[in-house]
C-alpha distance (Angstrom), angle and dihedral (degrees) to the residues before:
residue distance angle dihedral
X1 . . .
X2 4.20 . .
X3 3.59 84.4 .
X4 3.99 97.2 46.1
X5 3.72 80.6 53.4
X6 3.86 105.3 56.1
X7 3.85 83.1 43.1
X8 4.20 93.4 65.5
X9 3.75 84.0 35.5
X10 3.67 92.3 60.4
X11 4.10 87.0 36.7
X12 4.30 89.1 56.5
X13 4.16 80.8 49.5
X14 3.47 96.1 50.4
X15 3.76 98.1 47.8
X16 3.65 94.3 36.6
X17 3.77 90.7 58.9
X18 3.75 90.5 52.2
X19 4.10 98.1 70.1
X20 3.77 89.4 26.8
X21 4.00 104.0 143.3
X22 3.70 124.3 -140.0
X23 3.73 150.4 176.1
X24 3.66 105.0 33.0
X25 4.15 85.7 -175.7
X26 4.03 84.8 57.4
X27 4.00 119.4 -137.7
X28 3.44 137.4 -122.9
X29 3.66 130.5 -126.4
X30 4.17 106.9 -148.4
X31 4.33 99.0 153.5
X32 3.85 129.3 38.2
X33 3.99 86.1 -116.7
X34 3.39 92.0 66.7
X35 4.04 101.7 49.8
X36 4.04 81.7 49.0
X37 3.41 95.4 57.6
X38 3.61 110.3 39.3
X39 3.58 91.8 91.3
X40 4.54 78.4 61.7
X41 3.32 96.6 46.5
X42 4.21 106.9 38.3
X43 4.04 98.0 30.1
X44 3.57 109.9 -165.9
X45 3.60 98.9 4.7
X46 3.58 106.8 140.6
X47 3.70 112.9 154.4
X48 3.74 111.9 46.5
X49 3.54 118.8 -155.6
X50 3.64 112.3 -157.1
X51 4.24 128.4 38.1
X52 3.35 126.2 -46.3
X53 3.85 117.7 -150.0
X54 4.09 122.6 -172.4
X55 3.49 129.1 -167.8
X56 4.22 134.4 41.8
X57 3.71 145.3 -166.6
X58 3.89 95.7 -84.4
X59 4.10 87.5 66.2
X60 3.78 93.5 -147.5
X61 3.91 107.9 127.3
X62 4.02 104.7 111.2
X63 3.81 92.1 167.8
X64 3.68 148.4 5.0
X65 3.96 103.5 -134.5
X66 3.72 95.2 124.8
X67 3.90 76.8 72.5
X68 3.59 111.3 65.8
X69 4.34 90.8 100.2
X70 3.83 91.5 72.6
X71 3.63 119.8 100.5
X72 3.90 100.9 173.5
X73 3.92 147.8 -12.9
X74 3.58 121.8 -134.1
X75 4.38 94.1 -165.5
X76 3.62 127.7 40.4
X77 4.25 126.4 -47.3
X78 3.70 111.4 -147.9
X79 3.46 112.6 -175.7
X80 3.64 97.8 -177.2
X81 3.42 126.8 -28.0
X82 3.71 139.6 160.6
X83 3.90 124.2 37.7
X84 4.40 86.0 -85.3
X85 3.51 89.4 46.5
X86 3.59 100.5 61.2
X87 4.16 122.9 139.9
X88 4.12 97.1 -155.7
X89 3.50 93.0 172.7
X90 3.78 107.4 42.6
X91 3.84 113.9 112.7
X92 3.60 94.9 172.7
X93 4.08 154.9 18.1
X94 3.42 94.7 -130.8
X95 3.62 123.9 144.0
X96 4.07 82.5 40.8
X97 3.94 84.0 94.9
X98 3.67 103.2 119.7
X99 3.67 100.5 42.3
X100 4.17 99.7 113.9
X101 3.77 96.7 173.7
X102 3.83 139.8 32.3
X103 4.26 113.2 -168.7
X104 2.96 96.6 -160.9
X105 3.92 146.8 18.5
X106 3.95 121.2 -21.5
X107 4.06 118.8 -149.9
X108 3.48 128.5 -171.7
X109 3.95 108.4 169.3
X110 3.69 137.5 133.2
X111 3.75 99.1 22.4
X112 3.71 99.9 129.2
X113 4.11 100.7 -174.9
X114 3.45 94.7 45.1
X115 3.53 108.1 114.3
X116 4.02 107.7 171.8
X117 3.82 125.7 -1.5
X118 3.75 102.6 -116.5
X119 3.55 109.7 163.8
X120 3.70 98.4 60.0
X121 3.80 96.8 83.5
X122 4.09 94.5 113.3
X123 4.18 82.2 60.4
X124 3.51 112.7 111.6
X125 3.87 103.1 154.9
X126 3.60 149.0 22.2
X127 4.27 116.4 -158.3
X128 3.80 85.6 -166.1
X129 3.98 141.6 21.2
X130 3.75 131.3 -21.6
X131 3.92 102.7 -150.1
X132 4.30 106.1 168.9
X133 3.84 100.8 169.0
X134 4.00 146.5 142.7
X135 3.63 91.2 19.6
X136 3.66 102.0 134.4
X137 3.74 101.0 -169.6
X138 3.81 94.7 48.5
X139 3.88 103.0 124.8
X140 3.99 97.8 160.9
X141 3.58 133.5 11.8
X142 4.17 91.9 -138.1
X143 3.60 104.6 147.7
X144 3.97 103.9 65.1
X145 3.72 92.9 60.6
X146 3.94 96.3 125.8
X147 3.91 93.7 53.9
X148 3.74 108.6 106.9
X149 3.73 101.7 169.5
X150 3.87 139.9 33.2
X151 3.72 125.6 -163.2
X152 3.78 100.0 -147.2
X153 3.50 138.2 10.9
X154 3.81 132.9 -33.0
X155 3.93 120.8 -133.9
X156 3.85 111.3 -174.1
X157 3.88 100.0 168.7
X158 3.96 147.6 142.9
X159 3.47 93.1 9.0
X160 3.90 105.4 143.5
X161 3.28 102.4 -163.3
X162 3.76 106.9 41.2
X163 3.80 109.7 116.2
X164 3.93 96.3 178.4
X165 3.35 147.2 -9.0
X166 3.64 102.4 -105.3
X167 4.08 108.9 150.1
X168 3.59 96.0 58.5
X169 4.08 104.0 76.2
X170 3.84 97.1 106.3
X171 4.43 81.0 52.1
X172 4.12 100.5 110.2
X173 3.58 104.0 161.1
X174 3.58 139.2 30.0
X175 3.85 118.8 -171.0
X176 3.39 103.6 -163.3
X177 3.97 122.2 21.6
X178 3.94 148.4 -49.7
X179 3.15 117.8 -120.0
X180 4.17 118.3 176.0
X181 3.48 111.0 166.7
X182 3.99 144.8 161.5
X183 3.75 91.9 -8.0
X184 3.37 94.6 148.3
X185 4.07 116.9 -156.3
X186 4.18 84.3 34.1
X187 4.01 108.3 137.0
X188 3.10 106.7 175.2
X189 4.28 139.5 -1.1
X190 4.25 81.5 -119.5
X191 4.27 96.5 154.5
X192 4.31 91.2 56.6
X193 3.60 99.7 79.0
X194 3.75 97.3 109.9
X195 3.76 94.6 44.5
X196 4.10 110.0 111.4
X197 3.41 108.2 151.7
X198 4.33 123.5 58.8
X199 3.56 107.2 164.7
X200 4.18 96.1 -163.3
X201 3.60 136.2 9.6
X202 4.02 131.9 -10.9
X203 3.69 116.1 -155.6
X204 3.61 122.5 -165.2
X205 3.27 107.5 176.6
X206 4.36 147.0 144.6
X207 3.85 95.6 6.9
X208 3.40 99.0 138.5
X209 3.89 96.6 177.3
X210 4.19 91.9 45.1
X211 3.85 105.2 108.8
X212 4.04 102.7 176.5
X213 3.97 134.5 14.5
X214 3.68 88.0 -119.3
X215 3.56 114.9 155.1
X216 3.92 96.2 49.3
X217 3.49 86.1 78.1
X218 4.04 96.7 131.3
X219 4.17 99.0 36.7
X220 3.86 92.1 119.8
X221 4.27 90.7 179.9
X222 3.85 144.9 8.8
X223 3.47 128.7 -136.5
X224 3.72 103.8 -140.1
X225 4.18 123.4 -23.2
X226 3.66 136.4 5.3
X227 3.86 110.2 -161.9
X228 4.19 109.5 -168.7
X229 3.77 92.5 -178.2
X230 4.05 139.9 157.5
X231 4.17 100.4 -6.4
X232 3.35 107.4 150.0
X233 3.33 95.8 -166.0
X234 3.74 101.6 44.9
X235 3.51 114.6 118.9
X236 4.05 110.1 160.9
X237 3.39 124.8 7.5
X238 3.97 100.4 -125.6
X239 3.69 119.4 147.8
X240 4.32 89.7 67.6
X241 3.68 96.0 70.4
X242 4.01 96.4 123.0
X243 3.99 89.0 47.1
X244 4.34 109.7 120.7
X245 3.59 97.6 171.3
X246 3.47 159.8 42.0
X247 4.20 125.6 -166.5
X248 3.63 94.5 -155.7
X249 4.08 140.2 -22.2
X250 4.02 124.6 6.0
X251 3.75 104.0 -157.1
X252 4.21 110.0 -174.4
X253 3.72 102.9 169.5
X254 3.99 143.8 139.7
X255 3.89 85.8 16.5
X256 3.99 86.7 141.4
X257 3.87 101.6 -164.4
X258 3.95 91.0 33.9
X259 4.08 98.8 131.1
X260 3.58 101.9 164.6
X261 4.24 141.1 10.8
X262 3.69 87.5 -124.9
X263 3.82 101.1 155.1
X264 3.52 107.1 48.8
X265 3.95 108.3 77.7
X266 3.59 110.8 131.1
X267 3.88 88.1 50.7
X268 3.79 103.1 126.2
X269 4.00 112.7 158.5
X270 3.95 129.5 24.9
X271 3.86 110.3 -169.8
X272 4.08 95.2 -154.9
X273 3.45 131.3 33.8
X274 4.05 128.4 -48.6
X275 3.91 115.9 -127.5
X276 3.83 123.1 -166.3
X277 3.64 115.8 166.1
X278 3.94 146.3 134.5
X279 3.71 93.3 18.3
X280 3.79 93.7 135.9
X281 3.46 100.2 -173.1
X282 3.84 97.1 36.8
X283 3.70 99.9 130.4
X284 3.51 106.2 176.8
X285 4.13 141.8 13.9
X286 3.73 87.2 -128.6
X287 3.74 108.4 144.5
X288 3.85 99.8 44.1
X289 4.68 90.2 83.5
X290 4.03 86.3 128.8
X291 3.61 102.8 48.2
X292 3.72 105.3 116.8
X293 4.11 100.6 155.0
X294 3.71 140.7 37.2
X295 4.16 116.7 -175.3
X296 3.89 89.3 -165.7
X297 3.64 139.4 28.9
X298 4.00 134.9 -42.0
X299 3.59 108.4 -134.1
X300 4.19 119.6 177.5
X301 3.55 113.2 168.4
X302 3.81 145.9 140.1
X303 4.11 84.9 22.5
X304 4.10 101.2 143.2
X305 3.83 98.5 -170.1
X306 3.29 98.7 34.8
X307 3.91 105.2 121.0
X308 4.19 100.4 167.2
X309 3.19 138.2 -5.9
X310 4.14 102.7 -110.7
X311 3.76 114.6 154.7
X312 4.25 90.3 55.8
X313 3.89 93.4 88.6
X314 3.36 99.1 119.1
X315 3.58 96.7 43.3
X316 4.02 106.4 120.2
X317 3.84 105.2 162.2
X318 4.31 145.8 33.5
X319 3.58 114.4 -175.6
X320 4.18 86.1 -162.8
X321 3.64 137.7 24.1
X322 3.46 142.3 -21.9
X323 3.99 113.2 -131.0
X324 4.02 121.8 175.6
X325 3.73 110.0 158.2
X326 3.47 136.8 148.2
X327 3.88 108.6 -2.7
X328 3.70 101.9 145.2
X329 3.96 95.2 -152.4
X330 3.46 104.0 42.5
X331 3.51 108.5 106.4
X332 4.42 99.0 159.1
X333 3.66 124.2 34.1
X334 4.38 83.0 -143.1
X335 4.18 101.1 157.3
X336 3.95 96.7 62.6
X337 3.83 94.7 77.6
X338 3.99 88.1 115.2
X339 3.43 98.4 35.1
X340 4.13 98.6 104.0
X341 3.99 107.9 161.1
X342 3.92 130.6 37.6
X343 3.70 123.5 179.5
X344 3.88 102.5 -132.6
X345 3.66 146.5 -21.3
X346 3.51 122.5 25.8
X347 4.21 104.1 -153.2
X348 3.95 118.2 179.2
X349 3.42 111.2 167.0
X350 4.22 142.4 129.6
X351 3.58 96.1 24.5
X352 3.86 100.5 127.7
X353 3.52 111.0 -172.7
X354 4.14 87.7 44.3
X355 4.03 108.8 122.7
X356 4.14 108.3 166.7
X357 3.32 131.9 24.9
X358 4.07 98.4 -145.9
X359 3.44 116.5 125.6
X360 3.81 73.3 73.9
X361 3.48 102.6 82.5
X362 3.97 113.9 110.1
X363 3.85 98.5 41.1
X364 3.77 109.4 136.6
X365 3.87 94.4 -111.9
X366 4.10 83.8 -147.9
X367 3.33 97.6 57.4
X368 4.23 90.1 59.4
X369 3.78 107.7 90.1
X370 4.20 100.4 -170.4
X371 3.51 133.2 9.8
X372 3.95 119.3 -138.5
X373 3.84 111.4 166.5
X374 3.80 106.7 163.4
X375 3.61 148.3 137.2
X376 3.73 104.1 24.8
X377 3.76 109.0 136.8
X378 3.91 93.7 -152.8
X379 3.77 110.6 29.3
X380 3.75 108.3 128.4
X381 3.95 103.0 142.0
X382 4.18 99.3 70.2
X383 4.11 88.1 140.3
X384 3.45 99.9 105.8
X385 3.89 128.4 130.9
X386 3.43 106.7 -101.0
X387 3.79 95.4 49.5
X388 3.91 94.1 43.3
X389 3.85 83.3 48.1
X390 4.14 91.8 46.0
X391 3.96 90.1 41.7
X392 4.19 88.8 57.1
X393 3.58 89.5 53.3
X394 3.70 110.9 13.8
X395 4.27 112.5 -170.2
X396 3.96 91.0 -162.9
X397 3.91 147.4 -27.6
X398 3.32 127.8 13.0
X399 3.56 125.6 -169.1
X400 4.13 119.1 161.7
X401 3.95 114.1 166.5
X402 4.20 150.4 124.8
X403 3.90 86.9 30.0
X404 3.75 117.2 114.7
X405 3.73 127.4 -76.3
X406 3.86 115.2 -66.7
X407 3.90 84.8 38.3
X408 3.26 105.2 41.1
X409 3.69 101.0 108.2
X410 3.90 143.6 7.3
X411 4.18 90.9 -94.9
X412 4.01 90.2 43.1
X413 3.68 90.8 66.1
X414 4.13 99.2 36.3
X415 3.89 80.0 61.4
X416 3.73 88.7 50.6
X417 3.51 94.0 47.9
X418 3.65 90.8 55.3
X419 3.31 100.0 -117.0
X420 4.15 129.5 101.6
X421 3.64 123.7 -132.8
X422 3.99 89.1 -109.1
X423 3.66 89.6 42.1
X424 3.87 91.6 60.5
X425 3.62 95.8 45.0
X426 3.63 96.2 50.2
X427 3.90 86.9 54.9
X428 3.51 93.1 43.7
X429 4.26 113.7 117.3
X430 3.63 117.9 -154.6
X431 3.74 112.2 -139.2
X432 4.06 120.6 -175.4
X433 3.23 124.9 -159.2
X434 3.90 133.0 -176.2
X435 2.90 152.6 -163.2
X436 3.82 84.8 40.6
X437 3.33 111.4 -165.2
X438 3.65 88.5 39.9
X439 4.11 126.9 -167.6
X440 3.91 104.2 179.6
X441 4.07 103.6 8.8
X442 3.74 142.8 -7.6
X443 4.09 117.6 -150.9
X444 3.65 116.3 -145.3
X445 3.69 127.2 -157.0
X446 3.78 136.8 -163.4
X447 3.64 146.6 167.7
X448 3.63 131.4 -139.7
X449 3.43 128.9 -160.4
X450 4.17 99.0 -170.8
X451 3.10 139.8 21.3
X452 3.72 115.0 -87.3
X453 4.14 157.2 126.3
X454 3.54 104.2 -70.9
X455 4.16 131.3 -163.7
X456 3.85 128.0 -164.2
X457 3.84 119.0 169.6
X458 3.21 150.0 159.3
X459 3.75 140.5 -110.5
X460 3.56 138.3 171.3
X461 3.84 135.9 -143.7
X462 4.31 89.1 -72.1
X463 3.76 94.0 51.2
X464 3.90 86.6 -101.4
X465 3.60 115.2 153.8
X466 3.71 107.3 -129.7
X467 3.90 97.5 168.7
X468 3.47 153.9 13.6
X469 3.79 116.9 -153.7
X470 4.04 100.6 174.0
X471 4.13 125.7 18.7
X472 4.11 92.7 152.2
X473 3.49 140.7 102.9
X474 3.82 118.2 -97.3
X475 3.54 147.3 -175.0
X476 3.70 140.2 -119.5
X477 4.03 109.1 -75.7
X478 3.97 151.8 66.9
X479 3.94 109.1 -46.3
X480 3.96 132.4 -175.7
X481 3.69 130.5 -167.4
X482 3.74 128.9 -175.7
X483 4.02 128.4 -136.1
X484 3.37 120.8 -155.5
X485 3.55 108.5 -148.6
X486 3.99 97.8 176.4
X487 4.03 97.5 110.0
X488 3.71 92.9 46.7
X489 3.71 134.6 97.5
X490 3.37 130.7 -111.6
X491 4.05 107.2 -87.6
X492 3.97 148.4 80.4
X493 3.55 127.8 -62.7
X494 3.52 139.7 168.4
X495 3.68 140.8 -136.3
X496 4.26 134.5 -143.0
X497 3.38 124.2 -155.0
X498 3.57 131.8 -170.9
X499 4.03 133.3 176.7
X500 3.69 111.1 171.2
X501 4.12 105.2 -68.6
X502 4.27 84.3 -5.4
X503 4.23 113.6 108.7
X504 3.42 126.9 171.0
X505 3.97 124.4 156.9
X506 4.01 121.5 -175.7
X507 4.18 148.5 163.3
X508 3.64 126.3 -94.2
X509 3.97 117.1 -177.4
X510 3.87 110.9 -162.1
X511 3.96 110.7 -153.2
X512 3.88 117.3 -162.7
């Protein structure tokens, strides 16, 4: 029995000593010598606690053998990294087999034989970032086929040889961004089609081999930005079909053979601003039928074959600025019709083959800050309904100018609207409000001169009427009416009144 007992002892021992952890200060492997011998010199250890750094200035390691006891790192791996951390002669991770789990960040960089990253099959997740870059072998990222979630962000970038992303199917969420960029023989993001989840940014951007976004095929929404920029050979954008919606900006610019937005469909909200620009053979708008909303600002510019802006239909609402400048084919802004609020500047200007400004015609004239139409050789037809309406009761700059005759200044288009400069002050109504922002309540006072039916309401950021403070008869005299702003969010809105021949529009920002 005493013997049977110091057996089981010696068992516990044994097994203890094989998930023993270690090194809580983490080590770094700079020579060959030492990855050989850290079995030697930390028996047992199994589990270290701290970072782990490989690779030093006298470029020796060939292989990482003296490895295979490790079962996970707590810190940071970096295998490789800056231009004095280089591993020129490693062609593989092996002897990195057993590691299941990585705590924090994983770094692959600056290992310029290393052609695939066998050796990482036991790896099945990341707490922190992926960063694989400058590793100018790197044909396939076989290796890290088991991991199916990363903590932070993914970096796959300046890897010259990489022709796909093949390695990553099992990968189904990502909690920080993607971010693929100047790789560049890539062809396609092939290896993604089992990621659904990105929690922050995706970054597509410098490929100039990658044709398609195919392999994103089942990312439904993005957390913050998706930046389509400087492909060469991008020209549509399928492989996003089943994407909704979009946290913050959508940037698609420099993409030079981009000719249509084929691809994203079903896109129907983007929280930040929309970017199109410098897609010189972008033809058409084609692709964006179910965008009803933009948070941020529209901005087309630098778009040479652009000639209108069909594909927008649907497009109600911009919670920032209007931009249209320099597209050298666009000569009608037709695709706005439904677009009836913006939530600042409206800026038309450079676009020299542009000769009406209808498409125009049911923007909210209140919910246009400034006015900057300038530049645009042939625009003669500025008379449309939101500028006469903006012109009556203007709520900041105005500057019209160096466009054609009709529109080639701010009294040129008063005349066009039919109405003279004395004409539209005399009809002018002067409507105060205050406090302005407001928390609780806003009062609003007016003036009328006659008798008459008068109409104040209420709209928000969409053009939605949300109330209706006066719908009444009234008499001559000094009026106030109260808003109660205490069931509303937080935001701008904007009210319309009307008294007989009277107009006045104007902003309201409710703070809570």
């Amino acid at each position: 029995m005493k013997k049977f007992s110091i057996i089981l002892i010696a068992l516990f021992m044994v097994s203890g000593a094989v998930a023993q952890s270690c090194l809580p200060e983490g080590i770094y492997f700079s020579t060959q010598a030492q990855v050989d011998s850290f079995q030697i010199n930390y028996p047992g250890c199994t589990e270290i606690e701290g970072d782990v750094g490989i690779g030093g200035i006298e470029n020796d390691i060939t292989n990482l053998n003296g490895l295979f006891g490790l079962t996970s790192i707590n810190g940071n791996l970096h295998i490789g990294d800056y231009d004095y951390f280089m591993n020129p002669l490693l062609v593989n991770l092996t002897g990195l087999n057993n590691i299941s789990s990585i705590g924090g960040h994983l770094v692959i960089s600056q290992n310029i034989a290393l052609s695939n990253l066998t050796g990482l099959e036991g790896l099945t997740s990341i707490g922190g970032d992926l960063y694989i870059s400058n590793n100018n072998s790197l044909t396939s990222l076989s290796g890290i086929d088991n991991v199916t979630s990363i903590g932070g962000d993914v970096l796959i970038g300046y890897n010259n040889a990489l022709t796909s992303l093949i390695g990553m199917e099992v990968l189904t969420s990502i909690v920080g961004g993607l971010y693929i960029n100047y790789n560049n023989i890539l062809t396609s993001l092939t290896g993604l089609e089992n990621l659904t989840f990105i929690g922050s940014d995706i970054s597509i951007t410098g490929n100039t081999d990658l044709t398609s976004l195919t392999g994103l095929d089942n990312v439904t929404s993005i957390g913050t930005n998706f930046y389509i920029y400087s492909n060469d050979a991008l020209n549509n954008l399928t492989g996003v079909q089943d994407l909704i919606s979009i946290g913050g900006i959508l940037l698609i610019g420099s993409n030079f053979v981009l000719s249509s937005l084929d691809g994203l469909n079903n896109l129907t909200s983007i929280g930040g601003g929309l970017s199109i620009g410098d897609n010189y053979a972008l033809n058409s708008l084609m692709g964006l039928e179910g965008l009803t909303f933009i948070g941020g600002y529209l901005d087309i510019c630098n778009n040479d074959v652009l000639t209108n802006l069909a594909g927008l239909e649907n497009l109600t609402s911009i919670g920032g600025p209007l931009f249209m400048s320099q597209n050298d084919g666009l000569n009608n802004l037709t695709g706005l019709e439904s677009l009836t609020s913006i939530g600042g500047e409206l800026q038309i200007y450079n676009n020299y083959s542009l000769f009406s400004l209808i498409g125009l015609d049911n923007l909210d004239a209140g919910s246009i800050s400034d006015i900057y139409i300038v530049n645009n050789s042939f625009l003669s037809t500025c008379a449309v309904e939101s500028l006469c309406n903006y012109l009556a009761s203007p709520n900041g700059i105005i500057e019209i100018h160096d466009n054609e005759t009709g529109c080639d200044s701010r009294e040129e288009v008063e005349e066009a609207c039919g109405v003279s400069v004395s004409e539209i002050d005399s009809h002018q109504a002067t409507v105060t409000s205050y406090p302005n922002p407001s928390r609780c309540q806003t009062a609003l006072e007016y003036y009328l001169e006659y008798d008459t039916p008068v109409n104040l309401s209420i709209f928000n950021h969409l053009g939605q009427e949300v109330d209706v403070l006066v719908e009444e008869n009234q008499y001559i005299g000094n009026y106030q009416v109260t808003w109660n702003v205490d069931e509303l969010p937080s935001g701008v809105y904007f009210y319309r009144f009307t008294a007989g021949s009277q107009f006045s529009t104007g902003k309201m920002v409710v703070v809570k």
